[in-house]
N, C-alpha and C positions, 0 to 999 in steps of 0.2 A: 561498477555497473550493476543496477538493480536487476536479480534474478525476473524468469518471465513466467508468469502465474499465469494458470491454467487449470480450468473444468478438472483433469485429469491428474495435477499435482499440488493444489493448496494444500487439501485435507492433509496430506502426508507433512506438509512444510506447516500450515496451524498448529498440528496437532506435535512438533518435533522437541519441544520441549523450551526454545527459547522465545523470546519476546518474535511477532512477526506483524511488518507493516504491509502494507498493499494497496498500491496506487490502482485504482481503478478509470480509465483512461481510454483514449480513441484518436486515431491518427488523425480524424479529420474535427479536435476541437480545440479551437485558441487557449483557452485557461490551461487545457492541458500542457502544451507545449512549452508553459512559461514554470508549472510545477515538474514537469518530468526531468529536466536536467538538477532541479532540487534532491529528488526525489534519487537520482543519479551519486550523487555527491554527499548523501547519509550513507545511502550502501558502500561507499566506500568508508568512510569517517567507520560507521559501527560494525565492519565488517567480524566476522567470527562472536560477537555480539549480541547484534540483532540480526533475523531476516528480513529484508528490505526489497520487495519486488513490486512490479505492473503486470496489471490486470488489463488484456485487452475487451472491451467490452461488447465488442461486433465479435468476436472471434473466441469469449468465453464466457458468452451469456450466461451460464445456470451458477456462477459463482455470483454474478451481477447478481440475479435476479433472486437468488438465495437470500445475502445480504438486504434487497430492497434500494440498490442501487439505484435511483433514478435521475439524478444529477451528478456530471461528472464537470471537475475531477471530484472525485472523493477517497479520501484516504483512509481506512482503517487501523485502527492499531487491536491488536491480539494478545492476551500475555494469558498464560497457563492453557491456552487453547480457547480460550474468551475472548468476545469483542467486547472489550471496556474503553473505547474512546474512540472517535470521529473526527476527520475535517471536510466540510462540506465547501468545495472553490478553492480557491487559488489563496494560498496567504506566505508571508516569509519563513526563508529558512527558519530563520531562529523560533518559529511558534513550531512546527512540525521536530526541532531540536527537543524543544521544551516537553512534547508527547513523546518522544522516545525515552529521552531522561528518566518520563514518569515509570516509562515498563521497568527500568533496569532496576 
């Protein structure tokens, strides 16, 4: 299960020293719904790894609006405490596989 990011804990989990993803996401959007059990199922596959979390975006705006969030889902990827990569919508496992590979 993907940890639950939050205004009050990314910086600490960005900045922690391994690679970190972060689904940025909202209970009430279709695309999401169909990437969030993906998104589920890395965090377990690269667990102790990568960090692999959701961003609720009605309930942790200032990380949203930090990043320039304006379409969700969008998934971030993080490595050395950098955003070096993006997915903008909904795409298969194996392409969001292929963005974690790149951090390791």
């Amino acid at each position: 299960m993907a940890l639950v990011i939050t205004d009050s804990n990314y910086q600490e989990l960005v900045a922690g020293g391994k690679p970190v993803v972060i689904d940025f996401w909202a209970p009430w959007c279709g695309p999401c719904k169909m990437v969030g059990p993906i998104i589920d199922e890395l965090a377990a596959e690269y667990e102790g790894r990568v960090v692999i979390g959701k961003c609720d975006v009605d309930e942790s705006g200032d990380v949203a609006a930090e990043y320039g969030i304006r379409n969700i889902p969008t998934v971030l990827f993080f490595k050395d405490g950098k955003l070096v990569d993006k997915q903008v919508g909904s795409a298969p496992k194996t392409a969001f596989a292929a963005k974690i590979e790149a951090l390791l």
